[in-house]
VMD Tcl script that builds the backbone (N, CA, C; Angstrom):
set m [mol new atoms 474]
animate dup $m
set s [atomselect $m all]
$s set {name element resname resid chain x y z} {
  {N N UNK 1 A -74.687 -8.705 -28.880}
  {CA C UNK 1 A -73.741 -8.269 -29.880}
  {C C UNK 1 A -72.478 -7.695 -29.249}
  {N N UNK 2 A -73.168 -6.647 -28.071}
  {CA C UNK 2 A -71.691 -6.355 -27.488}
  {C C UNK 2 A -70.609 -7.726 -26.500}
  {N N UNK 3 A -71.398 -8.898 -26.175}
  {CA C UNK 3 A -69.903 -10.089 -26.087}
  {C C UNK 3 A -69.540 -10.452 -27.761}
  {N N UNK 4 A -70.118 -10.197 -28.685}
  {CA C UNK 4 A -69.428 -10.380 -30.216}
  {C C UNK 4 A -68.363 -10.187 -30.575}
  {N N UNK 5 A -68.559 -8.411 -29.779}
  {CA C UNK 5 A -67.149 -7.346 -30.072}
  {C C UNK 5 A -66.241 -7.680 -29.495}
  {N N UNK 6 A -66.724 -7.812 -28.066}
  {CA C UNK 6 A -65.455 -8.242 -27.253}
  {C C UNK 6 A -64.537 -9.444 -27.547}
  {N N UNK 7 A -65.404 -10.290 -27.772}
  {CA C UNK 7 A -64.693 -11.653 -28.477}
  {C C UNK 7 A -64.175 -11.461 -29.811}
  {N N UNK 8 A -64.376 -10.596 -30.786}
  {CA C UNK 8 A -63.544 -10.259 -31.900}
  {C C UNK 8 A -62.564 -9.407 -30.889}
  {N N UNK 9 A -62.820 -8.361 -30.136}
  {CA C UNK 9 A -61.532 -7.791 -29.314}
  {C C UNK 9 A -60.145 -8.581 -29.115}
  {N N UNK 10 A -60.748 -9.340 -28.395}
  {CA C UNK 10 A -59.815 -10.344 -27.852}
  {C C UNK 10 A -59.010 -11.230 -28.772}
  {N N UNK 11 A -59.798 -11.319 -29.649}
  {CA C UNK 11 A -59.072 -12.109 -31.235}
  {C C UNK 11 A -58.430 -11.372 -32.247}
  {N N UNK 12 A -58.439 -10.196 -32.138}
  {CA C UNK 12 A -57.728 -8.988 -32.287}
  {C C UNK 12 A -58.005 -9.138 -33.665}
  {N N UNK 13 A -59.549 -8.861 -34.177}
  {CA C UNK 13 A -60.343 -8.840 -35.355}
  {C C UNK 13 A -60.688 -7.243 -35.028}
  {N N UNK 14 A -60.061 -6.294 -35.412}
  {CA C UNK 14 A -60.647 -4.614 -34.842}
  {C C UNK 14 A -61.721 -4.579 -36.015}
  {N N UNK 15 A -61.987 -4.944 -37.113}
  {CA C UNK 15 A -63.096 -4.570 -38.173}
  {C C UNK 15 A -64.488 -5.120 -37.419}
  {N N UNK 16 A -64.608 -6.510 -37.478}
  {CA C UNK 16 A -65.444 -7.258 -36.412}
  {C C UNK 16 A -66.042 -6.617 -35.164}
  {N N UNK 17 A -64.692 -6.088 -34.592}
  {CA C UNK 17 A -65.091 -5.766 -33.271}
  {C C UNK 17 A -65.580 -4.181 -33.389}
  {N N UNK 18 A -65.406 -3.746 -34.523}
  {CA C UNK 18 A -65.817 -2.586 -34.289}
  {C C UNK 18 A -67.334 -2.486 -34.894}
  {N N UNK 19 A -67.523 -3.693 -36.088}
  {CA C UNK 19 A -69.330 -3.082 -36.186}
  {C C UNK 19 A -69.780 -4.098 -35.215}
  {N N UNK 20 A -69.558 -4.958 -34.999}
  {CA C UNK 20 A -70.547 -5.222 -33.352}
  {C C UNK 20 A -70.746 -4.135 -32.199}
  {N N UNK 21 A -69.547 -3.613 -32.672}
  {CA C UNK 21 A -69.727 -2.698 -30.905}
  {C C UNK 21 A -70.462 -1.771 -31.773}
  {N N UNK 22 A -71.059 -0.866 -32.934}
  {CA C UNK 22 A -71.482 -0.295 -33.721}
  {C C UNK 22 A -72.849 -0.551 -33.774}
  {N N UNK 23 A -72.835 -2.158 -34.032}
  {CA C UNK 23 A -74.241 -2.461 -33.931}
  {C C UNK 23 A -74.946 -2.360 -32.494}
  {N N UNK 24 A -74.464 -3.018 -31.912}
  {CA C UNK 24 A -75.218 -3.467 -31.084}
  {C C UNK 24 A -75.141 -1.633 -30.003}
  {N N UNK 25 A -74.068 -0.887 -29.946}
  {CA C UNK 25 A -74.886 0.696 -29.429}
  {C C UNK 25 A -75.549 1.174 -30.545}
  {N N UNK 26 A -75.894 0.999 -31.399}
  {CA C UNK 26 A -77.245 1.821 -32.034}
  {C C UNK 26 A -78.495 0.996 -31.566}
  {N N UNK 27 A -78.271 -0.391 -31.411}
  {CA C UNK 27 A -79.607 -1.123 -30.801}
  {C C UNK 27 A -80.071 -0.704 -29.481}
  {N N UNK 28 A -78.883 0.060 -28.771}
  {CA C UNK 28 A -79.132 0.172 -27.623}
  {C C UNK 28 A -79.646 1.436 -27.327}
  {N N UNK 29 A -79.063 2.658 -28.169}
  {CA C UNK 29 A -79.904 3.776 -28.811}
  {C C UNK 29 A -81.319 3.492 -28.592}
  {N N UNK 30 A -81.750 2.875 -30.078}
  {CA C UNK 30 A -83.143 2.671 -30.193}
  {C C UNK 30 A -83.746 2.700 -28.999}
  {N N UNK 31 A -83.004 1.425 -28.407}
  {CA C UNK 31 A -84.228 0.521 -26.893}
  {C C UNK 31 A -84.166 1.769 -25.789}
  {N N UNK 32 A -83.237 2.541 -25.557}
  {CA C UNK 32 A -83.245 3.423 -24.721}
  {C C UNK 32 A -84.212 4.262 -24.869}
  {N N UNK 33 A -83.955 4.504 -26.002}
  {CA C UNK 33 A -85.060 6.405 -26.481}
  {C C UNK 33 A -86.784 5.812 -26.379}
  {N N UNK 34 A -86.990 4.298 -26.693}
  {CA C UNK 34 A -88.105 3.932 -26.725}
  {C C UNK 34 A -88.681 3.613 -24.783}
  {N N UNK 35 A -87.311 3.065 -24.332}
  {CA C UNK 35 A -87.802 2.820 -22.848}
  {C C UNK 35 A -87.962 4.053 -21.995}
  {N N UNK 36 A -86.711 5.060 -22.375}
  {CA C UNK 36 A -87.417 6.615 -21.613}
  {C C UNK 36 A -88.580 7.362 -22.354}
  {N N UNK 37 A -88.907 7.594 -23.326}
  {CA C UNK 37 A -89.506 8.688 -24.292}
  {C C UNK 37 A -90.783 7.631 -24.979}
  {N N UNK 38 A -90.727 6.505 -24.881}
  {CA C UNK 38 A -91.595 5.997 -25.767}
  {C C UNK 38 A -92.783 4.402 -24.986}
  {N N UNK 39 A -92.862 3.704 -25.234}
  {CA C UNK 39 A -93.715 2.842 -24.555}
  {C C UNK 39 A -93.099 2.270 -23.415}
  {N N UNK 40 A -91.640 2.494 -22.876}
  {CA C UNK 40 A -91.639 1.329 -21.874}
  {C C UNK 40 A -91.925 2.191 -20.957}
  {N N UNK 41 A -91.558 1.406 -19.531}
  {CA C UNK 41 A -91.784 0.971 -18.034}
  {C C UNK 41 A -90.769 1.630 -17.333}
  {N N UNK 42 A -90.808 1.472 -16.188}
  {CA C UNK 42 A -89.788 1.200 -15.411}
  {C C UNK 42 A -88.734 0.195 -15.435}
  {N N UNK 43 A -89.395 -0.672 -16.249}
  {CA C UNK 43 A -88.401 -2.139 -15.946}
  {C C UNK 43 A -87.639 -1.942 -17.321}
  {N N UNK 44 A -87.973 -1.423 -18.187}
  {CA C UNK 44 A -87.839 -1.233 -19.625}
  {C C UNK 44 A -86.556 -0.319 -19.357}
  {N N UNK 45 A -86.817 1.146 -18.346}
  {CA C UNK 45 A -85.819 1.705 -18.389}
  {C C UNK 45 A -84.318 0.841 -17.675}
  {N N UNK 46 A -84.852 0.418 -16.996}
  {CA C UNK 46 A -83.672 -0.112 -15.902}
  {C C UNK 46 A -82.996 -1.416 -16.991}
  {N N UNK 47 A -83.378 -1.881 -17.581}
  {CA C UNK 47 A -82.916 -2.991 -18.731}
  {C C UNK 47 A -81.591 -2.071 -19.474}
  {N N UNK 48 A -82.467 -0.905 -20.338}
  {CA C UNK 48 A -81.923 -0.158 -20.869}
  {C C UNK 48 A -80.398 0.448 -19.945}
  {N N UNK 49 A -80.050 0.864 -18.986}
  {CA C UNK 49 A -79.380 0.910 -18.388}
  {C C UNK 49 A -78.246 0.236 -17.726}
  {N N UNK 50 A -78.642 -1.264 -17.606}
  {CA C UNK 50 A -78.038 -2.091 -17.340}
  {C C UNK 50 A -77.431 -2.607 -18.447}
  {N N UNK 51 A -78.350 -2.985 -19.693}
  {CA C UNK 51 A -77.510 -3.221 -20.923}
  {C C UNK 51 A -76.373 -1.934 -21.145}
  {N N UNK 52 A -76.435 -0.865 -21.271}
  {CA C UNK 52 A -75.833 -0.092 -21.213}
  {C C UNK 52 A -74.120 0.102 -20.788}
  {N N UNK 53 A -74.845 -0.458 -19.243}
  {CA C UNK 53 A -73.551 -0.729 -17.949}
  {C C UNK 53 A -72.486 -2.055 -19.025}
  {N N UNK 54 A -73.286 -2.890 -19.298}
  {CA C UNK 54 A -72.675 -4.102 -19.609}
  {C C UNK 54 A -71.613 -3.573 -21.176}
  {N N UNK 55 A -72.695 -2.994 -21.778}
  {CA C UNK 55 A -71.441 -2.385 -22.616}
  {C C UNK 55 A -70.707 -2.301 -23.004}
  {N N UNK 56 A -70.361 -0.828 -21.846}
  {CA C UNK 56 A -69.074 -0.381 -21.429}
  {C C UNK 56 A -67.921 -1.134 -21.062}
  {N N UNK 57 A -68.854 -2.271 -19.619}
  {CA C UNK 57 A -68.055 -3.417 -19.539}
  {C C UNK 57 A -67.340 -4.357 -20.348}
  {N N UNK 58 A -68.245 -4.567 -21.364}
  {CA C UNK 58 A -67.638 -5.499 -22.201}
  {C C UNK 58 A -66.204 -4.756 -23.611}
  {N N UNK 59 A -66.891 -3.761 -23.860}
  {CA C UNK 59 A -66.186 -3.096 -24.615}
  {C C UNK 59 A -64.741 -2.519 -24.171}
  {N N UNK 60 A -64.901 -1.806 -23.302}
  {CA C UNK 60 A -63.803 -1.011 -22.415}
  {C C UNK 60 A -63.195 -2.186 -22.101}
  {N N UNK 61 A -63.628 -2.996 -21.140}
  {CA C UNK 61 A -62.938 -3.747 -20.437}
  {C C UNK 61 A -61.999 -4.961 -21.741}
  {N N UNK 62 A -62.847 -5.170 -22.789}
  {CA C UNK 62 A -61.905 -5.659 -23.449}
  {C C UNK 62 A -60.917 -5.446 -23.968}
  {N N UNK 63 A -60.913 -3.801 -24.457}
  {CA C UNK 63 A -60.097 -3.258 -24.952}
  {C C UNK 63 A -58.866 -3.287 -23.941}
  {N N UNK 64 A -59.194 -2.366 -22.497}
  {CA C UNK 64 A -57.863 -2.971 -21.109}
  {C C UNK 64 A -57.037 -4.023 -21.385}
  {N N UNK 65 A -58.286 -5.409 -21.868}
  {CA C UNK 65 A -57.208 -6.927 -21.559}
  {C C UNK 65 A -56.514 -6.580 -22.421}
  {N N UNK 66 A -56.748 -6.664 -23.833}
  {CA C UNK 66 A -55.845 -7.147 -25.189}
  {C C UNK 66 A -54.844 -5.832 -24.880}
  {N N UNK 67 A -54.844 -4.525 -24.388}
  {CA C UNK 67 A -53.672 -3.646 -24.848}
  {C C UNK 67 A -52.913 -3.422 -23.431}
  {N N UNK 68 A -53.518 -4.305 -22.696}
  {CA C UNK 68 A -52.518 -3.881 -21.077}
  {C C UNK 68 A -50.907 -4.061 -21.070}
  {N N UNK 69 A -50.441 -4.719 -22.180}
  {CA C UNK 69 A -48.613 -5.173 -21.686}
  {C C UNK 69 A -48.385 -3.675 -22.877}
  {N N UNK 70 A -48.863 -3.378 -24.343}
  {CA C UNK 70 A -48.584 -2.954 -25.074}
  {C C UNK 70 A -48.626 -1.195 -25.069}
  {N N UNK 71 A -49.932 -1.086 -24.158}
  {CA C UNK 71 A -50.371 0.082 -24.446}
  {C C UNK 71 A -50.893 0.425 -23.281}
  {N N UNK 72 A -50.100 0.610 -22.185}
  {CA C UNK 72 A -50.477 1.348 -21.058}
  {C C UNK 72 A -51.838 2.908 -20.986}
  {N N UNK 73 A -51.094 3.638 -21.969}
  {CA C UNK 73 A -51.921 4.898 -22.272}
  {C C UNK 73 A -53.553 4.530 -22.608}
  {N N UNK 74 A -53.527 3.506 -23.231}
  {CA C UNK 74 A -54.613 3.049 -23.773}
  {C C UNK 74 A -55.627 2.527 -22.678}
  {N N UNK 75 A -54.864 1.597 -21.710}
  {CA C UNK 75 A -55.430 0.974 -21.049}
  {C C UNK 75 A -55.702 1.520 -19.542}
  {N N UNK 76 A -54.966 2.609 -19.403}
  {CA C UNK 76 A -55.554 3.269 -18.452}
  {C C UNK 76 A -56.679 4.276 -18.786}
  {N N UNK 77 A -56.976 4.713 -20.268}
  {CA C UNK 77 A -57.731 5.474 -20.289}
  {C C UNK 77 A -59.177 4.741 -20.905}
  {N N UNK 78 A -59.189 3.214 -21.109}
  {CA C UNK 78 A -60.121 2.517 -21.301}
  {C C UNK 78 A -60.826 1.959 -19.884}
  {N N UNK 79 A -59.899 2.341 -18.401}
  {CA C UNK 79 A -60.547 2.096 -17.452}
  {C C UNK 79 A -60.607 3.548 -16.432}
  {N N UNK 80 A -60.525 4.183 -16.931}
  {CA C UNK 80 A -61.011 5.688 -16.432}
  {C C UNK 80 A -62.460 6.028 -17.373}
  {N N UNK 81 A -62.583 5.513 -18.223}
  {CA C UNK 81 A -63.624 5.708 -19.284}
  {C C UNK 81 A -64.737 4.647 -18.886}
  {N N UNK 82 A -64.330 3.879 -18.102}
  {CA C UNK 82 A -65.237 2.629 -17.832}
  {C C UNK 82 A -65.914 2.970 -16.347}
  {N N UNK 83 A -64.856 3.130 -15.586}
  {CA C UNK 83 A -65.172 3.935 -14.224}
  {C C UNK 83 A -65.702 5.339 -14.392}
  {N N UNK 84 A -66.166 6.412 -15.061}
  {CA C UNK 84 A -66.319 7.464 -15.322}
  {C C UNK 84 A -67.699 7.377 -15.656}
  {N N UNK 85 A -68.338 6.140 -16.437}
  {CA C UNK 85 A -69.442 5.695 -17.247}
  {C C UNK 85 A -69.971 5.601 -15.696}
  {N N UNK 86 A -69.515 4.271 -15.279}
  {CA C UNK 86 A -70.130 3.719 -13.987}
  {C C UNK 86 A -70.717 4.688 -13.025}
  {N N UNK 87 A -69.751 5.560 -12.830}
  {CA C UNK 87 A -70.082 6.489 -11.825}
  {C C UNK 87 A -71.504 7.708 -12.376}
  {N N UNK 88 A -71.125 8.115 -13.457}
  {CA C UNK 88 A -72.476 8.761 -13.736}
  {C C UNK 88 A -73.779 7.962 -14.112}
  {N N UNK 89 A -73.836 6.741 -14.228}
  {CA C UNK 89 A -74.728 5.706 -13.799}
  {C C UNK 89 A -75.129 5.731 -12.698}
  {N N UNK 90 A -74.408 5.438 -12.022}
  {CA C UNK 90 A -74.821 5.410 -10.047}
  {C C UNK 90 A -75.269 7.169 -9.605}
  {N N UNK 91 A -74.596 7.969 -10.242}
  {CA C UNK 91 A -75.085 9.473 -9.907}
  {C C UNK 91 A -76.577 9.671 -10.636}
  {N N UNK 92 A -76.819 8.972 -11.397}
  {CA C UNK 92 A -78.229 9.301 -12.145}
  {C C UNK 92 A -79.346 8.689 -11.451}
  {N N UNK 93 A -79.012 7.081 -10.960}
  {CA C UNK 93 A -79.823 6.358 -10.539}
  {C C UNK 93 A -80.255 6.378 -9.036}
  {N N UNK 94 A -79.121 7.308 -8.419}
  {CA C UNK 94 A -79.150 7.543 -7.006}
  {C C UNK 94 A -80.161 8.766 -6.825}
  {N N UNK 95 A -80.045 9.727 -8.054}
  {CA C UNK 95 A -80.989 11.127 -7.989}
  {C C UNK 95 A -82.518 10.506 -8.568}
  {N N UNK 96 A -82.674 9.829 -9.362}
  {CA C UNK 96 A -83.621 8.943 -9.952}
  {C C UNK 96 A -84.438 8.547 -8.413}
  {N N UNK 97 A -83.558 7.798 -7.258}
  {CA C UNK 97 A -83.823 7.196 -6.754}
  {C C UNK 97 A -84.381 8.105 -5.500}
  {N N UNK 98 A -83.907 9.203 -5.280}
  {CA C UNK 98 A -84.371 10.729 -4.610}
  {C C UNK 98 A -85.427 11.183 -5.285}
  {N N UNK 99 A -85.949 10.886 -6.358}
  {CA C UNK 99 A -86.757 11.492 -6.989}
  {C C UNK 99 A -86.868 12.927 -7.501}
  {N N UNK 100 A -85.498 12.760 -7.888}
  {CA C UNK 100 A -84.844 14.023 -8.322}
  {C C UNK 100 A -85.203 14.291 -9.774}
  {N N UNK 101 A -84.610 15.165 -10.329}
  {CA C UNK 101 A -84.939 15.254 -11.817}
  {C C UNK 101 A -83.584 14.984 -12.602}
  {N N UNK 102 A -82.813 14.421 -13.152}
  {CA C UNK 102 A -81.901 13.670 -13.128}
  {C C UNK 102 A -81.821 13.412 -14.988}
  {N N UNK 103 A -81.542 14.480 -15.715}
  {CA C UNK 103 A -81.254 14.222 -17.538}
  {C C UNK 103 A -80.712 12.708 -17.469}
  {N N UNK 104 A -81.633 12.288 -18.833}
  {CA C UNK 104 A -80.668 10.829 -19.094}
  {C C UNK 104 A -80.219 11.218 -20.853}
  {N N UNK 105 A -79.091 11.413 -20.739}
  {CA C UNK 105 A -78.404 11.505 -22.397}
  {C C UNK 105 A -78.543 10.845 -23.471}
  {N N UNK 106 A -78.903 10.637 -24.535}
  {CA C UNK 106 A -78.802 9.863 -25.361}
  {C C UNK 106 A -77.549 10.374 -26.458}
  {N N UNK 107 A -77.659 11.725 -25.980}
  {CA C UNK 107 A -76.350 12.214 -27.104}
  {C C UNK 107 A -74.834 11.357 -26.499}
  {N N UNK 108 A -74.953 11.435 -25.208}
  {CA C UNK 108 A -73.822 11.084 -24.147}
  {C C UNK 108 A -73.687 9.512 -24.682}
  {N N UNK 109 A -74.681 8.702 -24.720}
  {CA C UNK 109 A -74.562 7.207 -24.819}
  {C C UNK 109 A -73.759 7.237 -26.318}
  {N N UNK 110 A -74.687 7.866 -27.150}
  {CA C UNK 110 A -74.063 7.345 -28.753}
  {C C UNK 110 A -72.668 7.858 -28.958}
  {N N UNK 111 A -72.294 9.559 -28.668}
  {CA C UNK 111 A -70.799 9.761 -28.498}
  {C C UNK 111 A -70.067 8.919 -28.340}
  {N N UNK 112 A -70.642 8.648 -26.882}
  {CA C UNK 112 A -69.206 7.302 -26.377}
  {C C UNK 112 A -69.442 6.035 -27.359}
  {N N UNK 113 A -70.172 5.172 -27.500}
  {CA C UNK 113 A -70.460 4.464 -28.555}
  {C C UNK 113 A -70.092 4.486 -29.658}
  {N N UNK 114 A -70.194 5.797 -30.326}
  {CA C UNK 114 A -69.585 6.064 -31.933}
  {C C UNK 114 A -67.670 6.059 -31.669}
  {N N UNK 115 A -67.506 6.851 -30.800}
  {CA C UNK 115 A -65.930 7.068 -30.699}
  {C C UNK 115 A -65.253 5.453 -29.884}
  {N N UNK 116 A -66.197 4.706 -29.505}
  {CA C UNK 116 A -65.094 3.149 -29.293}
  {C C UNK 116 A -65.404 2.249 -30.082}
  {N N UNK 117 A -66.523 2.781 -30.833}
  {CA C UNK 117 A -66.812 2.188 -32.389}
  {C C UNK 117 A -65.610 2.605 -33.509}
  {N N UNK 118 A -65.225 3.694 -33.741}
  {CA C UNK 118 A -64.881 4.370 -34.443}
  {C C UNK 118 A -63.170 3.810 -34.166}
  {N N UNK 119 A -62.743 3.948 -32.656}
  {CA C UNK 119 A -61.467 3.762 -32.555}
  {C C UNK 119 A -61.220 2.146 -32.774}
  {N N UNK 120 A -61.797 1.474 -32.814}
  {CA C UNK 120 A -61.502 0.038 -33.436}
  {C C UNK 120 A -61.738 0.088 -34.351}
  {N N UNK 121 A -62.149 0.825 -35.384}
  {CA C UNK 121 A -62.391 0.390 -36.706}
  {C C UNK 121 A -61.222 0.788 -37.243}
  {N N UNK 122 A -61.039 2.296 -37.262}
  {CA C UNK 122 A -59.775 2.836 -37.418}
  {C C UNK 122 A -58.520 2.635 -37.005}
  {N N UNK 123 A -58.417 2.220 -35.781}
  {CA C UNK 123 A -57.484 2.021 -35.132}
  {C C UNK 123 A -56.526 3.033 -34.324}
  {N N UNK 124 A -57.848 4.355 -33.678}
  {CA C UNK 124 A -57.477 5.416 -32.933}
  {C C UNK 124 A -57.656 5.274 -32.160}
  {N N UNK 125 A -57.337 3.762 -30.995}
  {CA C UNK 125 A -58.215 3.820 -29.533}
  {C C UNK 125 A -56.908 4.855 -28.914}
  {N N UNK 126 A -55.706 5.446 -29.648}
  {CA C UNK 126 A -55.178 6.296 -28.754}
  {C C UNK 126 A -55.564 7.114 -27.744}
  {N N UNK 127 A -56.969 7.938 -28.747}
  {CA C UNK 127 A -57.549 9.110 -28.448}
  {C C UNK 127 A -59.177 9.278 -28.144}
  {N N UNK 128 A -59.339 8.012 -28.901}
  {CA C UNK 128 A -60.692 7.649 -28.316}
  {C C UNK 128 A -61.344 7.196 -27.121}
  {N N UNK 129 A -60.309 6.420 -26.764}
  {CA C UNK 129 A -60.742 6.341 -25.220}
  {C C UNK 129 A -60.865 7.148 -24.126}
  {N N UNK 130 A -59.659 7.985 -24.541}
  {CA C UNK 130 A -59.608 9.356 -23.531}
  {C C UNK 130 A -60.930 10.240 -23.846}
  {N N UNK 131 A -61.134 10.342 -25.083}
  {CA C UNK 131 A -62.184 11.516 -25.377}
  {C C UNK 131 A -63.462 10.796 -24.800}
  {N N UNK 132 A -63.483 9.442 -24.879}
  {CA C UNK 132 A -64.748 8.620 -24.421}
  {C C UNK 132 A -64.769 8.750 -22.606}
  {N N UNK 133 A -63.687 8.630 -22.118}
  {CA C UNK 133 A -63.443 8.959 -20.393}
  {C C UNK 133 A -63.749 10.310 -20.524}
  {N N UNK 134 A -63.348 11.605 -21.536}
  {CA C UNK 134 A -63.784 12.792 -21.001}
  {C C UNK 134 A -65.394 13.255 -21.223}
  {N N UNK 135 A -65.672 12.479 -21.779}
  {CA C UNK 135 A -67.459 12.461 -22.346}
  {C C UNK 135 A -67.868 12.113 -21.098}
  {N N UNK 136 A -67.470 10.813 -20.281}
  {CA C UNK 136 A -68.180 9.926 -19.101}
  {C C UNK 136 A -67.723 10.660 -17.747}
  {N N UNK 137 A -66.990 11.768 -18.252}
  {CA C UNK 137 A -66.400 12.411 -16.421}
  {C C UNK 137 A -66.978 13.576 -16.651}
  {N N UNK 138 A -67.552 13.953 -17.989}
  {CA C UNK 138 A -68.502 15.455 -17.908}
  {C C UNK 138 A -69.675 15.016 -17.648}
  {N N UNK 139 A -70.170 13.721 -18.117}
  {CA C UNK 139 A -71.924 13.388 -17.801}
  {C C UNK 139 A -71.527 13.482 -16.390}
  {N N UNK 140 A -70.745 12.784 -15.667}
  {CA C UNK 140 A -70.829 12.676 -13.555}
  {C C UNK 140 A -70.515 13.890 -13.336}
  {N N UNK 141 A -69.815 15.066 -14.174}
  {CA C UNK 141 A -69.826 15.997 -13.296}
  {C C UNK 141 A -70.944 16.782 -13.308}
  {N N UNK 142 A -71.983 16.900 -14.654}
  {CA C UNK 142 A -73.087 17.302 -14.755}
  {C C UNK 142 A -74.345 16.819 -13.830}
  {N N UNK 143 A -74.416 15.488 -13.857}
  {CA C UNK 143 A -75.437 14.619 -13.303}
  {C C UNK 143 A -75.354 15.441 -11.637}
  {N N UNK 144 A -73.959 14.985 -11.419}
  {CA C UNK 144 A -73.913 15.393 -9.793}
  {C C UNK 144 A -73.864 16.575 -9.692}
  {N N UNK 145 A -73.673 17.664 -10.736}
  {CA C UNK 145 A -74.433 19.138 -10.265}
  {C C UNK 145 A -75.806 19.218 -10.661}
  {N N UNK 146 A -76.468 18.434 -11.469}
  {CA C UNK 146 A -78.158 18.145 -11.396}
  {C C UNK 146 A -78.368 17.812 -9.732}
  {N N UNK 147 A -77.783 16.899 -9.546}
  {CA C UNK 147 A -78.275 15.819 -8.071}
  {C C UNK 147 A -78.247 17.333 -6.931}
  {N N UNK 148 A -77.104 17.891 -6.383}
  {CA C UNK 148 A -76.292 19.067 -5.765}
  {C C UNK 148 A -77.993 20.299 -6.054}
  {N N UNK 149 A -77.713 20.785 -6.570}
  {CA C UNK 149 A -79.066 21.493 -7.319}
  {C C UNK 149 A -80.487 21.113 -6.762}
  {N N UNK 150 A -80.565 19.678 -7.297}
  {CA C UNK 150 A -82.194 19.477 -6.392}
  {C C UNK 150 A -82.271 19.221 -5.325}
  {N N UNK 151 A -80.923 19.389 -4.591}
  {CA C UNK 151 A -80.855 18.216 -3.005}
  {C C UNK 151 A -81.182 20.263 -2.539}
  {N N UNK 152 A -80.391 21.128 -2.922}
  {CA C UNK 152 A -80.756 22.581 -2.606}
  {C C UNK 152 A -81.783 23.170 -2.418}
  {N N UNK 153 A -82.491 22.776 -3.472}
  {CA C UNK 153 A -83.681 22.928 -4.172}
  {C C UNK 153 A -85.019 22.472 -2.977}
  {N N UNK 154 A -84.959 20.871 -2.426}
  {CA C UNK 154 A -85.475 20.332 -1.855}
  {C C UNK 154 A -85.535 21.148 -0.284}
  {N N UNK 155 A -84.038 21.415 0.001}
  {CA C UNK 155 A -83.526 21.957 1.566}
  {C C UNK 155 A -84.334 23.428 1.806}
  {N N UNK 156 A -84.456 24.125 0.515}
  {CA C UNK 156 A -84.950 25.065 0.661}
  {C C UNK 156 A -86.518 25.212 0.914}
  {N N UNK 157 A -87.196 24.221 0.317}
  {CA C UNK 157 A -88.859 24.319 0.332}
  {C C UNK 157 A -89.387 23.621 1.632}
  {N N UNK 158 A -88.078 22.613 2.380}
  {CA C UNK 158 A -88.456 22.089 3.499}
  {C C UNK 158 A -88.585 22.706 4.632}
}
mol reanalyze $m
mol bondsrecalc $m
mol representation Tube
mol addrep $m
């Protein structure tokens, strides 16, 4: 659903593109809360995550193409919001991967989700994107004072 949005993005359908991107992060909601909290796996989580990654990608990054000549403001803060995501991805999965204890958000996913849902529907990606980059640069700064914390944590009992 999220290449749906993007392809209404790009066709500069913002109603379209905004309940695909609507739909398809509440689907991703669901599958998440069920792959951490509920029957899945490991592989279940890492799906969940990667769909996730793709997203952002698809969403953000579409939004960049269609407003890059028009809307600079926009489009730099749809790839600070994209890079911001990424990075507290890689900060989660790297402490994950330490066997750290490492929060995974679900409030964090749907925020950003509802507000690049919300700014295509409406037609506020002014402010939405930025608020969506400042959502994705507080999860990395949190994550990596989780990560910072147990790496302490660890140094000390060794």
């Amino acid at each position: 659903m999220a290449v749906a949005a993007v392809g209404a993005i790009v066709t500069r359908e913002p109603d379209l593109a905004a309940s695909a991107a609507a739909a398809s992060g509440i689907l991703l909601l669901l599958g998440g809360h069920r792959a951490n909290h509920g029957a899945g796996g490991p592989v279940d989580r890492m799906l969940a995550e990667l769909l996730d990654r793709a997203w952002d990608g698809c969403i953000l990054g579409g939004i960049a193409w269609v407003v890059r000549g028009a809307e600079p403001a926009i489009t730099v803060g749809a790839l600070v919001a994209l890079c911001a995501s990424f990075l507290s991805s890689y900060v989660r999965a790297r402490g994950a991967a330490l066997a750290y204890s490492v929060e995974e958000s679900h409030v964090t996913r749907g925020l950003r989700y509802a507000l690049l849902s919300a700014g295509l529907a409406f037609g506020w990606l002014g402010w939405t994107v930025w608020a969506a980059a400042g959502v994705s640069s507080l999860a990395a700064v949190v994550r990596t004072a989780q990560v910072a914390g147990e790496e302490r944590l660890f140094r000390t009992r060794a």
